[in-house]
Residue, then its C-alpha position, 0 to 999 in steps of 0.5 A: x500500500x505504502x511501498x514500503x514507507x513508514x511516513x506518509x506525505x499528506x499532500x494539498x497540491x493546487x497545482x498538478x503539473x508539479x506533481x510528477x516532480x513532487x513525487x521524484x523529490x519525495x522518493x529520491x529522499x526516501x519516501x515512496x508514497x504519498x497521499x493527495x488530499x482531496x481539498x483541492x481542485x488539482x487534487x484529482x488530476x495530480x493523483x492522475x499525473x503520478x498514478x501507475x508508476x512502480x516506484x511510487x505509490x499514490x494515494x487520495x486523502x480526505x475521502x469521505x464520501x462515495x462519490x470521492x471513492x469513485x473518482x480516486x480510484x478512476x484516477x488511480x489512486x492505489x489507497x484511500x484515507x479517510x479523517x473519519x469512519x463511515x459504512x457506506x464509504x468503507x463498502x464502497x472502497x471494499x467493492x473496488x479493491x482499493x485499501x482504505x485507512x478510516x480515521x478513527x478517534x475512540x474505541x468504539x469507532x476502532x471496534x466498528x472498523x474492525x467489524x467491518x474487515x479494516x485493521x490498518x486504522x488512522x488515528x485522528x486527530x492523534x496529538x488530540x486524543x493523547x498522542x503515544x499514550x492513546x496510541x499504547x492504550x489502543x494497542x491493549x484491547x486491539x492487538x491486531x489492528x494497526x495505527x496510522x497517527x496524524x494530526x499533529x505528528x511532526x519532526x520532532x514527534x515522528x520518531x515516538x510514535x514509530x517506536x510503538x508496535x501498533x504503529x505502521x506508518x505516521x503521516x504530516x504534511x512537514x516535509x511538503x511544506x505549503x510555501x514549497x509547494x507553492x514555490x514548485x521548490x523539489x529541492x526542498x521536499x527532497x531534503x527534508x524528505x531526506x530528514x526525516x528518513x534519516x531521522x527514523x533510520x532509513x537511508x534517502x534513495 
């Protein structure tokens, strides 16, 4: 789903054309994915503009609705990331066979998914609901459902929650900072990119 990657780019692109070279940049430091958030109009297009390459997967955030499923799977996103759970949503992903990653805040809304066949799980808002500590407390009553934190999840804080074994991956939008993709700047994606691999201990490409 992630190629591999423990960190998780989240994505607000507003233009698509930097998209290919947005990707390059993410994967020559290190990380191989990422998750274009649906907040946007470019978003769709973007996920278009990078889809099917073998060295990158490209996901779609912020789906929360059927129709977005349709769309990000058409466009050919190979994951989907949701901020919240929902039923007809989670069913919707199923029927095309693409993963989904629901958000999830409490345990109820855990024992939900769970009921519904998802055990790769997002945790948010994570620095909200208490951060490592909520994430150890999950861990307890669910031992085999694994946690995506957001929210919150930053350079300083990635290594932490990486260090949990319920914890498959973090996601933040750090190294892909809104003035840098502005700006078209790869560079600077790259090396911080290149930062935060290093920082949890995977070499940069």
């Amino acid at each position: 789903m992630l190629n591999g990657s423990r960190i998780v780019p989240v994505v607000v692109l507003d233009d698509a054309s930097f998209a290919p070279d947005l990707a390059d940049a993410l994967a020559a430091g290190g990380i191989p994915c990422a998750e274009i958030t649906l907040r946007t109009p470019a978003a769709l297009e973007a996920i278009r503009a990078i889809a099917g390459r073998s060295d990158f997967a490209v996901g779609a955030g912020t789906v929360t609705t059927v129709a977005q499923v349709d769309a990000a799977v058409d466009a050919g996103a190979t994951y989907l990331v949701s901020p919240g759970f929902d039923d007809a949503v989670a069913e919707r992903a199923a029927a095309r066979g693409v993963p989904l990653v629901p958000g999830i805040a409490t345990a109820t809304e855990i024992q939900r998914a769970v009921a519904a066949g998802l055990d790769h799980l997002k945790v948010f808002p994570a620095a909200a609901v208490g951060g490592p500590g909520a994430l150890r407390a999950f861990a307890g009553p669910f031992p085999d459902v694994r946690f995506l934190p957001s929210g919150g999840v930053s350079a300083a804080n990635a290594g932490e929650y990486l260090t949990l074994p319920s914890v498959f991956a973090v996601s933040g939008s750090w190294m892909v900072p809104s003035a840098a993709l502005s700006a078209r700047d790869a560079e600077t994606v790259r090396a911080l990119s290149a930062e935060a691999t290093a920082a949890i201990g995977v070499p940069a490409a």
